[in-house]
N, C-alpha and C positions, 0 to 999 in steps of 0.2 A: 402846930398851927391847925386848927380849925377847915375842914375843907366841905363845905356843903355836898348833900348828895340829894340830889333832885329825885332820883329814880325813889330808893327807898323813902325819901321822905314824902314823896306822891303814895305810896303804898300804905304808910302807916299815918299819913291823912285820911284818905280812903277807910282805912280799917276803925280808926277812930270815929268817923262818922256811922258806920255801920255797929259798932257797938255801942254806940249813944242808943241807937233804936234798941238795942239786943240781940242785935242778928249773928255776932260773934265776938269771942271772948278776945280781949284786947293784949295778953301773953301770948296766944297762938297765932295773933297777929304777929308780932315781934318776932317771931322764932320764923313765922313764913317769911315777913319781908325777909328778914336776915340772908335768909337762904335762896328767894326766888328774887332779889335786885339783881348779885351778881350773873344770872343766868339771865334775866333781861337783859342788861348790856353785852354779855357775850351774842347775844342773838342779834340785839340791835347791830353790833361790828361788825357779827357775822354779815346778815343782810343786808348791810350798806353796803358793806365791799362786793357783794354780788350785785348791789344793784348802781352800784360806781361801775363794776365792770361793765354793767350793759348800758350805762351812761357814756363811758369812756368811748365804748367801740361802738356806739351811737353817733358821737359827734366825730371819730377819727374815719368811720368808714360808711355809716348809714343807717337807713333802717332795715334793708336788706341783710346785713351781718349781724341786728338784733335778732329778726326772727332766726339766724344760725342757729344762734346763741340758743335760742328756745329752743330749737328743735334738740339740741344735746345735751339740753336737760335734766329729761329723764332719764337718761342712760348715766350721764354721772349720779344721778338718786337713784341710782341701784346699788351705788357704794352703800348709801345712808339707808339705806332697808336692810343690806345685811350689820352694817356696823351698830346702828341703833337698833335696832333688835336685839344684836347680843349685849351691847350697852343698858340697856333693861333689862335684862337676866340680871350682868354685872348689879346693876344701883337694889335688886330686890338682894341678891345675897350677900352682897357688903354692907347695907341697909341692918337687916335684919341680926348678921353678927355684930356687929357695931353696937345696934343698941342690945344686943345680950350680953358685951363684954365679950363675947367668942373673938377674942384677937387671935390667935392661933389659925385660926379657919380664914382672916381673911387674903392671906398670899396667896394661897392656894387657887380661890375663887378667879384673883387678878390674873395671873399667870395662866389658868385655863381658857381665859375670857381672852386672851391675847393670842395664845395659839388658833383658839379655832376662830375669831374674825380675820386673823392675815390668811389662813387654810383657803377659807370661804371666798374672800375677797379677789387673791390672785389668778384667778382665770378667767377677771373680769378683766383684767391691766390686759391680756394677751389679747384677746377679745375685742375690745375697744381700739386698740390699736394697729390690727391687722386689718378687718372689717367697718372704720369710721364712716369711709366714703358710704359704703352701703346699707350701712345703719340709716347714717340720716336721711338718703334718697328712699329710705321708706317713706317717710314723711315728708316729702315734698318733692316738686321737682322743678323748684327754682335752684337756676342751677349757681346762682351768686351765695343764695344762703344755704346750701347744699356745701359748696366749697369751706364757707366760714365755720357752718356746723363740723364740716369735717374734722378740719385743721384744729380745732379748740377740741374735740372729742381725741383724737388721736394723742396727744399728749397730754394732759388733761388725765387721763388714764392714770398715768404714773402716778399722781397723787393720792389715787385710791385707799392703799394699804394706810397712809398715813393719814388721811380723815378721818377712817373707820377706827384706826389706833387711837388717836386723839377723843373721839366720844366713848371709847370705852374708862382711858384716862382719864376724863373729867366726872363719869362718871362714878367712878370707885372716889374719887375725893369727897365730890356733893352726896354718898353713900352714906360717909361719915363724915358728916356735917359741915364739909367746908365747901362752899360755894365762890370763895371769893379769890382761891386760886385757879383754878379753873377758867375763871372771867379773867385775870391777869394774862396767862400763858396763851389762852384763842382770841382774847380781845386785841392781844399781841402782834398774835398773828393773823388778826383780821389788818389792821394796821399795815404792818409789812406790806401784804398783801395789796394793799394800796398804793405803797410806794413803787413798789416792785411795777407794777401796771403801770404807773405813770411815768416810769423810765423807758418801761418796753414797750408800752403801745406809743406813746408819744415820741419819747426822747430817740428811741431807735427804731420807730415807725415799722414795728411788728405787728401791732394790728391783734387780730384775736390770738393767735401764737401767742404774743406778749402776757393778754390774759391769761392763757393756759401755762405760761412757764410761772406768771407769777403766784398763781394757784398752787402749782406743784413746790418749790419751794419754800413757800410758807406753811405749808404744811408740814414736809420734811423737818423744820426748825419747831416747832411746835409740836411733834412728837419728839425729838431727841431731848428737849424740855421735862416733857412729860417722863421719862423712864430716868435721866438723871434726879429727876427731884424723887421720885416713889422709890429708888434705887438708895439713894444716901439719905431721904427723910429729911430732906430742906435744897434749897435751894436759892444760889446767888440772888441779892435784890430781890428777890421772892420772897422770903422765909422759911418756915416750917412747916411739913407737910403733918396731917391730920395722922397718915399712916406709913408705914415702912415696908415695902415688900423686895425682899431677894431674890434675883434674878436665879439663883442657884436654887434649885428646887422642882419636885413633881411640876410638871406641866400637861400630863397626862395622867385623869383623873378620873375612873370612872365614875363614880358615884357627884361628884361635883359639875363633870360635864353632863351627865343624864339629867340634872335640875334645870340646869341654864342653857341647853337646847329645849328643855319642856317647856322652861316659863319663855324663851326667846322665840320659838317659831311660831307663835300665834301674831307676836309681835310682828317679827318680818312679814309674816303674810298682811297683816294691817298696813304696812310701808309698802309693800309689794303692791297690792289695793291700788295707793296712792299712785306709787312710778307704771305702774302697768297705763293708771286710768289716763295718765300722759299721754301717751301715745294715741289713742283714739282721740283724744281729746285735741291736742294740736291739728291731727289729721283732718277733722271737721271742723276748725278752726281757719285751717289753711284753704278750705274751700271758699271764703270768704275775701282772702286775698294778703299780700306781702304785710298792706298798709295795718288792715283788722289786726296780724298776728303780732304785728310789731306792739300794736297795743293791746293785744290779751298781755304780753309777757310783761309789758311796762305796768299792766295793774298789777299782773302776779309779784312783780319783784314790790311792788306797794303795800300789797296781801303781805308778804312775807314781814317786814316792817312793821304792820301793825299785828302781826301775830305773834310779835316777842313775848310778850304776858305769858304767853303759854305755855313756853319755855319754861319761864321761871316756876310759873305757880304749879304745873306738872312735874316737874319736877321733885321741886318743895313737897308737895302733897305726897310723891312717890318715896324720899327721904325719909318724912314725918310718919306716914302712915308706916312705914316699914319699919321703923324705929322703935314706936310705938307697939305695931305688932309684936317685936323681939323681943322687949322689954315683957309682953304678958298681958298687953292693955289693949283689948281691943274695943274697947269704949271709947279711948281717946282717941286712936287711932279712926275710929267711924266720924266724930267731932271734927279731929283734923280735914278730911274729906271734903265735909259739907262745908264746912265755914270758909277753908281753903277756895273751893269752886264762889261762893258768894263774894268772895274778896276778887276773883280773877274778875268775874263779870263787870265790875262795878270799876275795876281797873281797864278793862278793854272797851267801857262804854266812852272813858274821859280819852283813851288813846284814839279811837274813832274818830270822837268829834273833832279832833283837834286837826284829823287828815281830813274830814270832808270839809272842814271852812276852807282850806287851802289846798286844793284836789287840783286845780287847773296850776297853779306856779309852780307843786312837787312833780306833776308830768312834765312842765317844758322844760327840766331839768337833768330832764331823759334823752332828750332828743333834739339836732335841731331843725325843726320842721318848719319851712318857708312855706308852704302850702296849709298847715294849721290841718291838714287833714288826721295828722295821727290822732293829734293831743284833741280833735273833736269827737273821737272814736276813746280811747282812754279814761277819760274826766269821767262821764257816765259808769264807766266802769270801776272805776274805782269809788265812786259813788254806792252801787250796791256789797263793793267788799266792804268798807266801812261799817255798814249794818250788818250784813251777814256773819261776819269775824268775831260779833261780840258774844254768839253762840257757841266759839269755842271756847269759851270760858268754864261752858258748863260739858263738853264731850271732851275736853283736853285735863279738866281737873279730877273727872272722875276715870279717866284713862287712867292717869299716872298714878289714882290711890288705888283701883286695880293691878295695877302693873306692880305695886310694893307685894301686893299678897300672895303675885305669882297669877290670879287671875286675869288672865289676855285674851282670853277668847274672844269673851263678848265685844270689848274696843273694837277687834276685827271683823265681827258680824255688823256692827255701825258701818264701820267703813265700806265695806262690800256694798252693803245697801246702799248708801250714801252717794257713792261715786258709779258705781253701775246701775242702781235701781231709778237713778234721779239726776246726778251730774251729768253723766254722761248723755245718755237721751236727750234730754233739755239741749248740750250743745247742737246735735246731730239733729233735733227737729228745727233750732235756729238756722244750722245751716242749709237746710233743704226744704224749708216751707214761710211763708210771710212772716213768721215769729221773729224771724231774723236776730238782730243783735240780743232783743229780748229774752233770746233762750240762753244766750252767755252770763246776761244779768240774773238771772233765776238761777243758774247752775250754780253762782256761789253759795245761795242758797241750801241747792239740795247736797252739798256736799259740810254743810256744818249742820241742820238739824237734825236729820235720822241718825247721826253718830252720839247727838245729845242725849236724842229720847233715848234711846239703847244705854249709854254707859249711866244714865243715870237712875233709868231701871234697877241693872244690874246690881249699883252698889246699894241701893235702897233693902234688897232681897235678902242683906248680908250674908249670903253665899260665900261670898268670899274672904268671909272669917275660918269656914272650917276649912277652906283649902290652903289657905294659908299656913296652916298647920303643918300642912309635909315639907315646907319648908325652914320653916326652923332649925334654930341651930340645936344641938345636942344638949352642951353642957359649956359652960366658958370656960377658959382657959387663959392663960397669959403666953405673949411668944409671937414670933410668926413661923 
């Protein structure tokens, strides 16, 4: 039977109108929806369920245990600056064998990418866990959302290793071209995840706890997914995996880990950018007040939502272009790039519109607010992420066709600028001079265009064809 699919058929609507004009080829369309749908819905799950969470424990406990929420935000995004970081090492070298036919080379690749994200990650679990309370009384010193932050940080921890597992796993799939298990197994466990929350924060009146154990469990089950399917090369009601890798085998690699700490630490430092600029960011935020912060985090969890695009088609891009690279093409691979970023835009301009006609109904669905004070602070806000977000089209598509060639640097020079030369100021003169709210509305802003100009610079300079070169595979082989 027949099952409609909205997502990619929005995509290759989109594409087909843009190749009516010429603006890109209507194959490359095809091969990108294919590959960036499934990664839009995993993102959409993902971000629902994060923003069901702060929905849930909105109306079970407040707005005071929203802004918790926020405040331990960024400390659980230090998972995802070290996991997606090496996750981007992962998708450039399984990418890049994949399309050389280097089968042989690509276990290897998984199996190093694995060891050194759990290495990296676990003295974050000890960390988070010991020190929650006074992590988040950095940032604030409300001492209701102080307690909520805690409690959600301290356990919450434990899921660490298994996030960071899981984006390196979907990553080595979407490496070699499957996208659509990936989105099965996290959109899964975005799901669970929700169920799980609605037992425990409601059914047994746990509160952000609830949150944090439903977090941690669904992740748990979404990596042991992930290793039995890449383990036995299929998996129950799932199918067939793209690739097979052995758990029996080098895991310690010099020459394989020297690539993917080189192409991954520009990366993390780009995520590290982001989760650092957190911190100052809420803290100027919070000078504003409980009600302001409850609604910085209700548009951020909005942002997040309408940022799914960017998922898919950086990704996609990151795939294609790597693909492409391995193959010997780097013609097509620059093609891929550009047409890729023109189709993100033109995709995140119809995802916008569709949140700012209905900006005021998607907030009161965050919160319940008998005073209308949050969701009058909110609306506006999410007003200028709408506009602002559609700029990542153009810094998020040519990141990810950097990121195939092993080129990361630049991404990370955008970010820096972006978030300290521009985001951040912007908050901190809002919160300390008549600009007031004003400078939160311009931050989103300054944190999606200087990363645009920057990576689209970069890829224009094609630089990042000869460096691309040291990454390549040798010679192909059959095997793993």
């Amino acid at each position: 039977m027949y099952v409609p699919n909205p997502i990619r058929g929005c995509i290759l609507t989109i594409g087909a109108v843009l190749a009516w004009f010429g603006l890109v080829d209507r194959h490359r369309v095809r091969r990108t929806a294919d590959l960036a749908w499934p990664r839009i819905v995993t993102g959409l799950a993902r971000m629902s369920k994060t923003a069901i969470d702060v929905a849930m424990v909105g109306i079970a406990v407040g707005p005071a245990a929203i802004a918790g929420l926020g405040f331990a935000g960024p400390f659980w995004g230090a998972a995802f600056t070290i996991g997606s970081g090496i996750a981007t090492g992962t998708i450039a070298l399984v990418s890049q064998r994949y399309g050389a036919e280097a089968y042989d080379q690509l276990g290897q690749a998984v199996r190093t990418s694995a060891l050194v994200v759990t290495i990296l990650v676990l003295p974050l679990v000890a960390i988070f866990w010991v020190f929650a309370w006074d992590l988040i009384a950095l940032l604030s010193n409300d001492p209701v959302a102080i307690a909520a932050g805690a409690a959600y940080l301290g356990i919450v921890a434990f899921g660490i290793p298994f996030a960071a597992l899981n984006l390196v796993g979907g990553r080595v799939l979407i490496g070699a071209d499957d996208a659509w298990t990936p989105m099965v197994l996290r959109a899964s466990g975005a799901v669970m995840n929700i169920g799980l929350n609605a037992v425990l924060i409601f059914g047994l009146g746990l509160g952000v706890v609830g949150a944090a154990l439903g977090t941690v469990l669904s992740n748990a089950m979404v990596t042991l997914a992930f290793a039995i399917g890449l383990t036995a090369g299929r998996l129950p009601l799932v199918g067939t995996f793209p690739v097979r890798v052995s758990p029996i085998g080098t895991y310690v690699d010099l020459e394989t880990g020297r690539d993917l700490i080189k192409i991954s630490t520009p990366v993390m430092g780009r995520n590290l950018v982001w989760t650092a600029a957190r911190f100052p960011m809420l803290a100027f935020v919070a000078f504003f007040g409980s009600t302001v912060v409850a609604a910085y985090v209700i548009s951020r969890r909005i942002w997040g939502l309408m940022n799914t695009p960017g998922w898919g088609f950086g990704l996609a891009a990151s795939s294609l272009v790597g693909q492409s690279i391995g193959a010997g093409d780097t013609t097509v691979a620059e093609r891929y790039g550009h047409e890729i970023m023109k189709l993100s835009v033109a995709t995140y301009t119809v995802f916008s519109i569709i949140v700012l006609l209905n900006a005021e109904r998607i907030v009161r669905l965050f919160v319940d607010d008998p005073t209308g004070e949050t969701v009058t602070v909110a609306v506006p806000l999410v007003y200028a992420a709408c506009v602002a977000v559609v700029v990542r089209g153009v810094g998020g598509t040519y990141a990810g066709a950097l990121d195939a060639a092993g080129d990361t640097t630049w991404p990370f020079y955008g970010r820096v600028i972006g978030m300290f030369g521009f985001a951040i100021p912007l908050v901190y003169i809002g919160a300390t001079t008549p600009l007031g709210l004003y400078g939160l509305y311009l931050a989103y802003f300054g944190q999606t265009i200087p990363p645009a100009f920057v990576n689209a610079y970069r890829f224009s300079t094609n630089k990042w064809k000869v460096i691309s070169e040291q990454y390549r595979p040798d010679a192909p082989a059959a095997g793993d």
